[in-house]
C-alpha positions in Angstrom: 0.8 158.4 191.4 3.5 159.8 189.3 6.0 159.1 192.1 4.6 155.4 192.9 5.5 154.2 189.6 8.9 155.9 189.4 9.5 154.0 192.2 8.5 150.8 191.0 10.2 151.3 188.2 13.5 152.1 189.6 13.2 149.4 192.0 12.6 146.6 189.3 15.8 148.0 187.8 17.9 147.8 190.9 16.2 144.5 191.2 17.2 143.5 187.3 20.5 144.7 187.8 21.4 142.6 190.9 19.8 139.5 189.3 22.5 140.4 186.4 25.0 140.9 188.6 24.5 137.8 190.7 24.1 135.6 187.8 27.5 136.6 186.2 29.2 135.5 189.1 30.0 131.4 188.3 33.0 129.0 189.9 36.3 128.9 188.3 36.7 125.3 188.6 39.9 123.0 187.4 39.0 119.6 188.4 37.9 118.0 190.8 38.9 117.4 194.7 38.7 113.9 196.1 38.9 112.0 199.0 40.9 108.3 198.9 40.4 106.3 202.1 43.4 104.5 202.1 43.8 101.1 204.4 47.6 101.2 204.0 48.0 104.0 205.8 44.7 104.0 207.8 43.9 107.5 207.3 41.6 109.7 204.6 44.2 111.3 201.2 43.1 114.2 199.8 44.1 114.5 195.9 43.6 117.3 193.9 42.6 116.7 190.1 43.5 119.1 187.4 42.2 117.8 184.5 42.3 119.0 181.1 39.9 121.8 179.3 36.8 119.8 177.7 37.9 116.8 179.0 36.4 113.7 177.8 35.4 111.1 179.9 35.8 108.4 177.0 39.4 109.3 176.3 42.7 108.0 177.6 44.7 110.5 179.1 48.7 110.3 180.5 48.7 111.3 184.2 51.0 112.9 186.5 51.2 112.2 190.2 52.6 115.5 192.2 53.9 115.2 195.6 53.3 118.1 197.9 50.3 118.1 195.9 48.3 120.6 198.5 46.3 123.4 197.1 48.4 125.6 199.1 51.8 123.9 198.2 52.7 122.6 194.7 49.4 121.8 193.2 48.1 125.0 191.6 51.3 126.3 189.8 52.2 123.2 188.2 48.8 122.4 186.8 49.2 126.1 185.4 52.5 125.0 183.8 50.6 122.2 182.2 47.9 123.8 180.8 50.4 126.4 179.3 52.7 123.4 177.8 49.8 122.8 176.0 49.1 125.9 174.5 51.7 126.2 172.0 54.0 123.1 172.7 53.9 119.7 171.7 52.4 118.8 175.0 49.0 116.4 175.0 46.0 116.7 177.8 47.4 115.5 181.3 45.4 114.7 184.0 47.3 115.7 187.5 46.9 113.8 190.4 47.8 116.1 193.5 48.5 114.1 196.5 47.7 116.1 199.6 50.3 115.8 202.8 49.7 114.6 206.4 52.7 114.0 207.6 55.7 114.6 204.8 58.8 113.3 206.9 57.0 109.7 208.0 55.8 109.6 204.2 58.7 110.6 202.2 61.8 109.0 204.0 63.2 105.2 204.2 64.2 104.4 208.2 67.7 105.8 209.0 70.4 104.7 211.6 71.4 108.3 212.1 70.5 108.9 215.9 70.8 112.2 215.3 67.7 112.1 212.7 65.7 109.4 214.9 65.4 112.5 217.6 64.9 115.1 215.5 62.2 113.4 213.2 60.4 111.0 215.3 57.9 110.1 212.8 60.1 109.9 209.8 61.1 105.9 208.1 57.6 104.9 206.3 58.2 104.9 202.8 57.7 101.9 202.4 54.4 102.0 203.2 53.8 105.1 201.1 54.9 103.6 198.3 53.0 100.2 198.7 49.8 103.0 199.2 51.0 104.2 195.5 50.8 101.4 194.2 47.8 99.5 195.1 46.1 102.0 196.1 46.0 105.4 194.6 47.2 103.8 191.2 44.1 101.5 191.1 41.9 104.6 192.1 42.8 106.7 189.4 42.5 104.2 186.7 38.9 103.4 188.1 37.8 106.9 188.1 39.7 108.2 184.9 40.5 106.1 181.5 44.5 106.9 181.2 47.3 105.5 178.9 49.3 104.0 180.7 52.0 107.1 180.9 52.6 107.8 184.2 54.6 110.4 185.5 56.4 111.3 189.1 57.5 114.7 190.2 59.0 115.1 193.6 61.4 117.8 195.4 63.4 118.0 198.4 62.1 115.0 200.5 59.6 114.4 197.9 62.8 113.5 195.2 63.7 111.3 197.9 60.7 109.4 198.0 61.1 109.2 193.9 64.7 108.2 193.8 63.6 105.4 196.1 60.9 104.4 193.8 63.1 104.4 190.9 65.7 102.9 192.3 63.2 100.2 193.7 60.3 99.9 191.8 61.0 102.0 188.1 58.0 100.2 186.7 55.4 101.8 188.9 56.2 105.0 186.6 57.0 106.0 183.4 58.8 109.2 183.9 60.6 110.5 187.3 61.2 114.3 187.6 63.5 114.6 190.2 64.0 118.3 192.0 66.8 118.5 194.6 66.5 115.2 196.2 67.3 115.2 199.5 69.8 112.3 199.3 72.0 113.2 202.5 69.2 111.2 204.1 70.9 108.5 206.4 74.3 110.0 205.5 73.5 109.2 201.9 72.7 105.3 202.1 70.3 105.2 198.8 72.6 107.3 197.2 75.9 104.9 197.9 73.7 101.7 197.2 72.2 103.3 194.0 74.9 101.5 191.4 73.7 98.0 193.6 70.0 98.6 193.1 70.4 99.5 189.5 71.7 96.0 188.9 69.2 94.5 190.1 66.6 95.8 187.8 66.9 94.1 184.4 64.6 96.5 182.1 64.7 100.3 182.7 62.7 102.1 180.1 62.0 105.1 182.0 62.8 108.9 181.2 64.4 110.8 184.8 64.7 114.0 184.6 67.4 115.2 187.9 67.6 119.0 188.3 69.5 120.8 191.4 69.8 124.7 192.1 73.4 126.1 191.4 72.3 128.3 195.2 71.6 125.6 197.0 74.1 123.5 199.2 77.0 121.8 197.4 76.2 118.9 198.9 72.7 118.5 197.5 74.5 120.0 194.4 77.0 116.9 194.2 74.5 114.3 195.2 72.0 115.0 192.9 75.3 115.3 189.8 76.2 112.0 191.3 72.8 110.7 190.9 72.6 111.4 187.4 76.2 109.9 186.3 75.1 106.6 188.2 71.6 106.3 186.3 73.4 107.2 182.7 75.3 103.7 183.2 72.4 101.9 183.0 71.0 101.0 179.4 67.9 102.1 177.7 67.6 104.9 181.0 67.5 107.7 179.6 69.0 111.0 182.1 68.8 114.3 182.1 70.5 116.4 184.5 70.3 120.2 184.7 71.6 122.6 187.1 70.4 125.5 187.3 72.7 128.2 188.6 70.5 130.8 189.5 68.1 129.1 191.7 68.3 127.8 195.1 66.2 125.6 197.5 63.1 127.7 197.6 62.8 128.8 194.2 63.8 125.8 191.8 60.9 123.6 191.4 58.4 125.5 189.1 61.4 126.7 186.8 62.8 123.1 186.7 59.5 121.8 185.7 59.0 124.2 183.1 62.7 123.3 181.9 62.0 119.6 182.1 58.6 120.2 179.8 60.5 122.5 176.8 63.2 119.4 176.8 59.9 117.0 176.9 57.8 118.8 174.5 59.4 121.2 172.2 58.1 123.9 170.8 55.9 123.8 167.7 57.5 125.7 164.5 
């Protein structure tokens, strides 16, 4: 009898103890994942949402849109630079919008005349519609599901500074801040870089912060495009430029460090 309740009894604790164990185990969770069925470009765009600790769904927060925006591309480490800018900087609650790829090259890029491109990048040239799927699409979306402010910020690298540049150059209004990593302006043997001064011109208010940043490893011709960049936007008044090379980083390695660059010039640290 002895024995039956010392078994009991040492079952109920093996029992209590997994309960314990299994109800210590919770999700981590950052945001939110969501699934835009866009018309534009007749297909389903994931975004991943990072949005701020206790957030509030009564209050207005600034957003930024990330391209490359996958979970398994730039999504996770730049929400964790934001949630550390806003530990001991000057940095308010962002939400971060990031937008999932399909097909980078046919999103990112303007059509080129290059033959040479056209066959290796058959899908490439259809930024235009990206852009218009920005813009009255994804826009409209996020400011339906989330109250925001108004503040609106871009960050794209590589092909994705390309597709930013564009915008800028094109459309500055659609955002309120462009962080610009090693754009990829040798696209089309540079066409939107040698029509930039032109496009500039056209715009009559630019009120927008860019931010241009290009690794002092990587090639000297995305190294002097990307300088040349910058020295065409600080002609135009009330733009305000930043450019920053960074000499120790190259292709593969300058994006999270530029970003966290751009954010200590953005918000400074609090004394």
């Amino acid at each position: 009898m002895k024995n039956l309740i010392l078994c009991v009894l040492m079952l109920f604790s093996a029992l209590t103890a997994f309960s314990q164990n299994k109800n210590e185990i919770k999700p981590l969770n950052i945001g939110e994942i969501r699934t835009l069925k866009s018309a534009v470009l007749g297909e389903e765009r994931t975004l991943n949402v990072y949005l701020p600790h206790q957030f509030d769904k009564t209050k207005s927060y600034p957003v930024i849109y990330l391209l490359d925006g996958s979970i398994d591309e730039d999504f996770l480490h730049i929400a964790g630079l934001v949630q550390f800018f806003k530990m001991p900087f000057k940095m308010p609650d962002f939400i971060v919008v990031g937008i999932a790829n399909v097909d980078r090259k046919r999103d990112f890029t303007f059509p080129t005349k290059v033959a040479e491109l056209k066959k290796d990048y058959p899908t490439t040239g259809h930024s235009e519609k990206f852009i218009r799927f920005l813009e009255t699409e994804l826009h409209p979306f996020i400011e339906k599901t989330y109250k925001t402010d108004g503040t609106k910020y871009l960050i794209g690298q590589s092909l994705g500074g390309l597709l930013a540049t564009e915008i800028l150059l094109k459309k500055p209004k659609m955002f309120t801040h462009y962080l610009i990593v090693s754009p990829s302006l040798w696209w089309d043997d540079e066409s939107l870089l040698k029509d930039a001064k032109n496009l500039l011109e056209k715009q009559t208010e630019m009120k927008n912060y860019v931010y241009i940043a290009v690794g002092g490893g990587e090639h000297p011709v995305m190294q002097k495009d990307a300088r040349e960049l910058a020295e065409t936007l600080q002609t135009k008044k009330d733009l305000k430029t930043d450019f920053l090379l960074l000499k120790d980083e190259n292709h593969a390695t300058i994006l999270h460090q530029s970003i966290n660059e751009a954010f200590k010039k953005l918000f400074p640290y609090k004394e």
